[in-house]
C-alpha positions as CSV (number, residue, x, y, z in Angstrom):
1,X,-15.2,40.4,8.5
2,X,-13.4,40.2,5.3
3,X,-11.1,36.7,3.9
4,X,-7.7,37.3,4.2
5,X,-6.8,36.3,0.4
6,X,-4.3,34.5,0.0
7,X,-0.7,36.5,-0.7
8,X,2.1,35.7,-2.6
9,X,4.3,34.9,0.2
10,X,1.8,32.9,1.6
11,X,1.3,31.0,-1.0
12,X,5.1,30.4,-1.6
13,X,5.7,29.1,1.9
14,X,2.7,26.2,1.2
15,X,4.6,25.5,-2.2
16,X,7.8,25.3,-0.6
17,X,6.0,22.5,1.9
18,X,4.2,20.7,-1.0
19,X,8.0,20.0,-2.5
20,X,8.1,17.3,0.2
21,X,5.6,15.3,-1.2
22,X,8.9,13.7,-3.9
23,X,10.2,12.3,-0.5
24,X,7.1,11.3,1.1
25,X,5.0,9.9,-1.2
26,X,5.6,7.6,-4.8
27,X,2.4,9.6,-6.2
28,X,-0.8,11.7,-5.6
29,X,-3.7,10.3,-6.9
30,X,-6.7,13.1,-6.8
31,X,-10.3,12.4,-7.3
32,X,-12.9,14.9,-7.6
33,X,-16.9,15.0,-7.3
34,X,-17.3,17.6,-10.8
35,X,-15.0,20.0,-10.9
36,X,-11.6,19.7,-9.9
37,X,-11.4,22.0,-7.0
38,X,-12.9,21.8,-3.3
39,X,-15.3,24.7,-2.9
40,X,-14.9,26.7,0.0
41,X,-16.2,30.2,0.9
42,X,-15.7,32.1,3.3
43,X,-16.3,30.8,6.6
44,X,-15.5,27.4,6.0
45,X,-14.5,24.3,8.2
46,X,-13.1,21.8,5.3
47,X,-12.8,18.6,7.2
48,X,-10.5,15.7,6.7
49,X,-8.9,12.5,8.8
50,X,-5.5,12.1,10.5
51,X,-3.8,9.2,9.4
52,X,0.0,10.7,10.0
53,X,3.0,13.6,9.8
54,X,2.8,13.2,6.4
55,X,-1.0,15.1,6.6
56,X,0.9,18.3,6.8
57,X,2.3,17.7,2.6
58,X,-1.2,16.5,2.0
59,X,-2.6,19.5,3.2
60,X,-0.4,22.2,0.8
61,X,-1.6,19.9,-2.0
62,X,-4.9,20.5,-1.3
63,X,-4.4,23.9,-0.8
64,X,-3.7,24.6,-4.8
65,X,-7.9,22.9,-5.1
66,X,-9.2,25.3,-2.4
67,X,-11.9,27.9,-4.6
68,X,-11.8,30.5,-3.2
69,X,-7.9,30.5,-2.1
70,X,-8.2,32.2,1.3
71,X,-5.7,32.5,4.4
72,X,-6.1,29.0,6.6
73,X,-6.2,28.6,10.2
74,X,-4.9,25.2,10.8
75,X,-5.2,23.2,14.4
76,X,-1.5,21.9,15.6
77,X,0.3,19.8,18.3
78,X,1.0,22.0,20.8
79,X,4.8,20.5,20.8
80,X,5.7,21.2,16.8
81,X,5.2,24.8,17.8
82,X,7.4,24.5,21.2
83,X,11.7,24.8,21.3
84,X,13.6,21.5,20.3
85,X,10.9,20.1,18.3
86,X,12.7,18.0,15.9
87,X,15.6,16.9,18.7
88,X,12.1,15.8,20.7
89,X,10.4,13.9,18.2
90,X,13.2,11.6,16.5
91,X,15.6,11.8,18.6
92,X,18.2,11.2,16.4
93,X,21.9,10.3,16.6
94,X,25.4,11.4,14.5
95,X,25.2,13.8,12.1
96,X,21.4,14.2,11.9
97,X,20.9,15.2,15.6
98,X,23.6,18.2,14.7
99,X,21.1,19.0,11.7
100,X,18.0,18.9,13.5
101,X,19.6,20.8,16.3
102,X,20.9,23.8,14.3
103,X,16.9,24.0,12.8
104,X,15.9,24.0,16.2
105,X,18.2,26.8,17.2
106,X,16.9,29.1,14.1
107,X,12.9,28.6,15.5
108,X,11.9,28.4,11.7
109,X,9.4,25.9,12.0
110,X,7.2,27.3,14.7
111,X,7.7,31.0,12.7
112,X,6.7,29.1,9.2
113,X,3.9,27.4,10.7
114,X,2.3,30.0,12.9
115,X,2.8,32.2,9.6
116,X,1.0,29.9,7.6
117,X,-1.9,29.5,10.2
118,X,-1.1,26.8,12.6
119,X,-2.3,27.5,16.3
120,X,-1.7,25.2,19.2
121,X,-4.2,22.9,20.5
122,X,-3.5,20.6,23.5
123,X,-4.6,17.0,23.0
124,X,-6.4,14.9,25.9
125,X,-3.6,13.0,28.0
126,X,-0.4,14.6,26.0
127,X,1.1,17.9,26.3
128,X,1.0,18.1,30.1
129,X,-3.1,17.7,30.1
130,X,-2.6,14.7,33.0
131,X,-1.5,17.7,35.1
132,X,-4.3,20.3,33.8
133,X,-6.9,17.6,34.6
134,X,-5.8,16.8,38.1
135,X,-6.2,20.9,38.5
136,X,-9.7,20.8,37.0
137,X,-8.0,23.3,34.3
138,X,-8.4,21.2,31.3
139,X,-11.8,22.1,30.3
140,X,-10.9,25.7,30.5
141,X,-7.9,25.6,28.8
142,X,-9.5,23.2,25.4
143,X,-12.2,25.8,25.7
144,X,-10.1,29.0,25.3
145,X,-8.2,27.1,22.5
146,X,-11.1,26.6,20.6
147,X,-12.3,30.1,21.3
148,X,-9.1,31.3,19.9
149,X,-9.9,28.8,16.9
150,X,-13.3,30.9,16.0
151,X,-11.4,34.0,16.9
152,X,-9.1,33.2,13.9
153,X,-12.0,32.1,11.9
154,X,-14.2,35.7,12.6
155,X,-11.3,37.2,11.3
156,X,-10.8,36.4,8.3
157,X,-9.3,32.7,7.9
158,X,-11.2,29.4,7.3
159,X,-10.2,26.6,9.1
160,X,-8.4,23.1,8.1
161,X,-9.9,20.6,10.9
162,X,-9.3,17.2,11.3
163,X,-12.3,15.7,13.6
164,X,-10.6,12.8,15.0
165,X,-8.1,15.1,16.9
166,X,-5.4,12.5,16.9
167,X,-4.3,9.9,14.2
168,X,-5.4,6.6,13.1
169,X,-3.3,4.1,14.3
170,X,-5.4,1.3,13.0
171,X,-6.3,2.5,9.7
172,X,-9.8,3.4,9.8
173,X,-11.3,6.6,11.4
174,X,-10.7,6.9,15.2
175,X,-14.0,8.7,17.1
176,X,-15.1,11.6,16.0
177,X,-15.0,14.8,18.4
178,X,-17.5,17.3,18.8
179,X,-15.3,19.8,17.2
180,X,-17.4,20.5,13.7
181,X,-20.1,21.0,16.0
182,X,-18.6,23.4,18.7
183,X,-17.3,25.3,15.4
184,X,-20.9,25.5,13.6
185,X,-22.4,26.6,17.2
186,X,-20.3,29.9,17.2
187,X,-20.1,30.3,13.8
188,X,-23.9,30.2,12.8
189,X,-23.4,30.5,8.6
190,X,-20.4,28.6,8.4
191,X,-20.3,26.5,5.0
192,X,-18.6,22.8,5.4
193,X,-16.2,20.6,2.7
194,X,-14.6,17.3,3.5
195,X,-11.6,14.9,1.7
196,X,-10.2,11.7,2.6
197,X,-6.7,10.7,2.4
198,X,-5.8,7.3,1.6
199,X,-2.2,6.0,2.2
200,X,-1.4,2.7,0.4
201,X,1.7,1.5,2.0
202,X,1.7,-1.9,0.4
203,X,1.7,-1.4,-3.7
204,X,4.8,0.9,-4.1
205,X,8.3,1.0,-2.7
206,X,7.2,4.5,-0.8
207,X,3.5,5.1,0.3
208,X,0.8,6.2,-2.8
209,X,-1.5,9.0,-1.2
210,X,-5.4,9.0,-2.8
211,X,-7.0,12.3,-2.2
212,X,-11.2,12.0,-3.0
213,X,-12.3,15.6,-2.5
214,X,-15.9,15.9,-1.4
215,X,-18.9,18.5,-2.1
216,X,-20.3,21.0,0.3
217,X,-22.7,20.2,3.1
218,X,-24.7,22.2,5.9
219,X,-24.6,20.9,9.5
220,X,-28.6,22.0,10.4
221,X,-28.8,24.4,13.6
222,X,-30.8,21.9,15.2
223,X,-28.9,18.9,15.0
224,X,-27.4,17.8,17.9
225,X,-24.0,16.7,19.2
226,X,-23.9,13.3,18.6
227,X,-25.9,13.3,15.1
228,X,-22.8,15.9,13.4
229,X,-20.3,13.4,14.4
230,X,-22.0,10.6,13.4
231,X,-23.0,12.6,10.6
232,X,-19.2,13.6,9.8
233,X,-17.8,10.2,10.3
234,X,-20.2,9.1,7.6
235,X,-19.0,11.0,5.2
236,X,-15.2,10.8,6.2
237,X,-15.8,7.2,5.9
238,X,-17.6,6.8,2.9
239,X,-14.7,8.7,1.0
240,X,-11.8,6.4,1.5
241,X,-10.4,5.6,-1.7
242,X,-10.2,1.3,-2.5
243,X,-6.7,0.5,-3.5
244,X,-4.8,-3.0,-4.5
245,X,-3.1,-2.4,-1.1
246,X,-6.7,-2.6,1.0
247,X,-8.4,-4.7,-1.4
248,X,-5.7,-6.9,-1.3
249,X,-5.9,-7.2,2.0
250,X,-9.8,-7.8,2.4
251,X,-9.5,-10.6,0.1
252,X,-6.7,-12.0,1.6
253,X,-8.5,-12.0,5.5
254,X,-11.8,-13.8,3.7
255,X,-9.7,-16.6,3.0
256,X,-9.4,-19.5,5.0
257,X,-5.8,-20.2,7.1
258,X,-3.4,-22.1,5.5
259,X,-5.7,-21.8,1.6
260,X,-3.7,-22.4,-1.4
261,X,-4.8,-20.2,-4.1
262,X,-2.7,-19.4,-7.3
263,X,-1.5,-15.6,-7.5
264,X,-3.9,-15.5,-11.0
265,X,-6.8,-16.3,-9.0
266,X,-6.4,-13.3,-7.0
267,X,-5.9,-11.2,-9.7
268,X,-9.3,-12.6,-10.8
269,X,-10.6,-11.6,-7.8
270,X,-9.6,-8.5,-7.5
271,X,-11.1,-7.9,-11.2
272,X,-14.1,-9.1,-10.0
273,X,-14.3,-7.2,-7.5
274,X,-13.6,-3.7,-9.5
275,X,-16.5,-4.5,-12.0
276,X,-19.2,-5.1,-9.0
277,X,-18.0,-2.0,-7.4
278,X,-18.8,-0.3,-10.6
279,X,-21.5,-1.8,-11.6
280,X,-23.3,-1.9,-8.1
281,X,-22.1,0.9,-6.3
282,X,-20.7,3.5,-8.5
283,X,-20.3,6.0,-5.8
284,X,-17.1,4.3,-4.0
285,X,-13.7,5.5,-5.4
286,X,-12.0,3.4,-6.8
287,X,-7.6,3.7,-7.5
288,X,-6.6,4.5,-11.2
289,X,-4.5,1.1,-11.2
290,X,-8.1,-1.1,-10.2
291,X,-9.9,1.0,-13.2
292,X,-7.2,0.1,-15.6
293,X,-6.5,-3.3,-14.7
294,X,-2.9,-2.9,-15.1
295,X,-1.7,-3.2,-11.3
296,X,0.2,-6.9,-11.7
297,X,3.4,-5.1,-11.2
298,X,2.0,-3.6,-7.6
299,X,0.4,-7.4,-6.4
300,X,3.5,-8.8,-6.9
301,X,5.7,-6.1,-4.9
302,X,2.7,-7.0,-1.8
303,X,3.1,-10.7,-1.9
304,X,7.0,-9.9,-1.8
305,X,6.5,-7.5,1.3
306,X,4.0,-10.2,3.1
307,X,6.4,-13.0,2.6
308,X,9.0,-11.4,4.0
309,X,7.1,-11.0,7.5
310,X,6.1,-14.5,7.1
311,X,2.5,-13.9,6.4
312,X,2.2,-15.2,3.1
313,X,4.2,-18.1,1.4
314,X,4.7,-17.6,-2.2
315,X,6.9,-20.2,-4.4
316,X,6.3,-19.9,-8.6
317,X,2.5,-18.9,-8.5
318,X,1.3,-20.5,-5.7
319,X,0.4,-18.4,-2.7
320,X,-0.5,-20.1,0.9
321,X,-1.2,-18.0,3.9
322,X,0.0,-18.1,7.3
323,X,-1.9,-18.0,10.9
324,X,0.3,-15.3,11.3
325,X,-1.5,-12.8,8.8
326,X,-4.8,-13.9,10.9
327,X,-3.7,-12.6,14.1
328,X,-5.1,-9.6,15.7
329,X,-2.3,-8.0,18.2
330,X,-3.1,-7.1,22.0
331,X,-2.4,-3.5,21.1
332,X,-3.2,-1.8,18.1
333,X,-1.6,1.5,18.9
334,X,0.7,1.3,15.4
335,X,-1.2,-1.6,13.4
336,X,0.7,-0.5,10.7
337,X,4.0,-2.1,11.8
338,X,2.4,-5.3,13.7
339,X,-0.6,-6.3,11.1
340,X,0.0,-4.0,7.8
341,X,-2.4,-6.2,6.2
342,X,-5.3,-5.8,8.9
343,X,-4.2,-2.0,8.7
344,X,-5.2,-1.8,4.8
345,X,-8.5,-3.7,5.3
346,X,-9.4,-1.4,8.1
347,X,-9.6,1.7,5.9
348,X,-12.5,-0.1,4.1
349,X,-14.8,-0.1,7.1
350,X,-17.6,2.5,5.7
351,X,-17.3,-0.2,2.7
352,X,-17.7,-3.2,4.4
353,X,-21.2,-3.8,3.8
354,X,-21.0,-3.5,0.6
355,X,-17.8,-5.9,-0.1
356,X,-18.9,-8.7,1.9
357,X,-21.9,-8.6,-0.1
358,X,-19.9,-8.9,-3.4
359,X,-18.1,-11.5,-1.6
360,X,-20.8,-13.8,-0.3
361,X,-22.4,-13.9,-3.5
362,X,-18.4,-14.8,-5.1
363,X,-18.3,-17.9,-2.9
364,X,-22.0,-19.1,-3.7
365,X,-21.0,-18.5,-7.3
366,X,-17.4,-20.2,-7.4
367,X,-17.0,-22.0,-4.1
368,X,-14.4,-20.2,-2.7
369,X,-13.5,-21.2,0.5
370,X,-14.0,-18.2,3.4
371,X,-12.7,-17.1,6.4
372,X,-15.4,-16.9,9.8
């Protein structure tokens, strides 16, 4: 089957979503592997992670990189297709709960999105699937979803896919499904791209997205189920951007409870840091602020965020942190809201191995008191 190029139309309706991204994000950061574009022929899977909502604007920017530009198929909540979507999901009150309704009534969103590509896909546990799974229908009905998927895909379209299937509540990447590998089983010649978002939520007054855009890769006939999904969380992983916000926040969970540490020593450490990274392992992205230097301005607006939810104190230049910051919560279902700092450092976990390493050999070097 022949692409379906992209149209004019088309196109427009993905610009007129990218014009969110002035209320969603404080910038767009982009990072490339050679050229600045994300290669995809046709049939291709281009595979990224779920973090939030906000994927959606992330996705129409990353639609202007796609070479070739062809016509998307795009996996979607079964609800944001479904009557009363916006009433359902905030649940909002006065004047916006009139808004959302008269949206509702004109079924805009389900026509733009299905337009632009999106097709239902029920997720395990949500969307009535309790009730399909007490019937024994569940399997069936995930099955004929993705059939539908490589239907779309056979004719034309290449596929947007995020592997996880739900989003990251913690920070870092939540299990892998065997979706890349259902796709590549029907879909013998089908070519494979990846990209990582990274949302700072700390440095800025709105949330900083990093987009690192990776190079193709085959998925081998023979390789089984569990080797492409470790394979794909590896590169997934490995592609997370290292921002103040999550370096920051590494630094800050290697210190001891209660340290006192002046606000120039961590910006020595965070130098540190961003000259071992580059001089040891090159490959890890690292944010335009960290290669410059020049991100002062964006520690000073995190210490100002953590000491107003009592997990820093911060008086003239002296920092001292909390037992609060240290706490892990009994549910991290939104660690965003109840440990934003154990949040950031999460998004670091391909890393980990390498930063600790830089970090042991800190402490032998300066005696910097650590964390267990």
């Amino acid at each position: 089957m022949k692409p379906k190029k992209h149209t004019i139309p088309y196109d427009l309706l993905i610009k007129l979503v990218s014009l969110a991204k002035g209320f969603v994000f404080q910038s767009i950061e982009e990072n490339f592997q050679g050229k600045e574009e994300l290669e995809s022929p046709y049939p291709s899977a281009l595979l990224c992670n779920h973090v939030s909502e906000a994927d959606v604007v992330s996705l129409s920017m990353v639609y202007e990189r796609l070479n070739p530009k062809i016509k998307m198929i795009i996996p979607a909540r079964e609800d944001i297709l479904s009557p009363k979507f916006l009433q359902k999901e905030f649940r909002a009150t006065g004047v916006l709960k009139w808004f959302f309704k008269l949206i509702d009534a004109t079924n805009i969103i389900p026509f733009l999105l299905k337009y632009i590509g999106a097709v239902p896909i029920k997720r395990p546990f949500r969307d009535n699937a309790r009730e399909l799974l007490k019937k024994g229908e569940l399997r069936d009905k995930v099955d004929s979803e993705w059939t539908d998927m490589v239907d779309h895909i056979r004719k034309g379209r290449n596929l947007f896919m995020f592997p996880e299937g739900t989003y990251n509540h913690d920070g870092f990447l939540n299990q892998v499904k065997r979706g890349a590998y259902y796709i590549k089983s029907k879909i013998d010649k089908l070519h494979f791209n990846s990209f990582t978002l990274t949302y700072d939520h700390l440095s800025y007054r709105k949330t900083k997205l990093y987009i690192k855009y990776g190079k193709p890769f085959e998925i081998p006939s023979e390789m089984s189920g569990d080797q492409v999904v470790k394979l794909v969380a590896d590169i997934l992983g490995k592609h997370y951007t290292v921002t103040i916000g999550n370096l920051t926040s590494f630094v800050l969970l290697k210190l001891e409870k209660e340290t006192k540490i002046k606000k120039q020593q961590i910006i020595d450490l965070l130098t540190h840091f961003k000259t071992q990274i580059e001089t040891q392992f090159p490959e890890m992205t690292i944010a335009s602020e960290l290669r410059k230097e020049s991100f002062h301005t964006q520690l000073e607006l995190i210490l100002q965020k953590l000491k107003k939810i009592n997990f820093i104190d911060w008086e003239d230049e002296m920092i001292r942190t909390k037992e609060l910051l240290y706490q892990i919560p009994k549910s991290i279902h939104n660690l965003k809201k109840s440990n934003i700092v154990l949040y950031h450092r999460n998004q670091l976990t391909a890393h980990l191995t390498k930063l600790e390493s830089i970090w042991n050999q800190l402490t032998i070097d300066t005696g910097v008191k650590s964390s267990t």
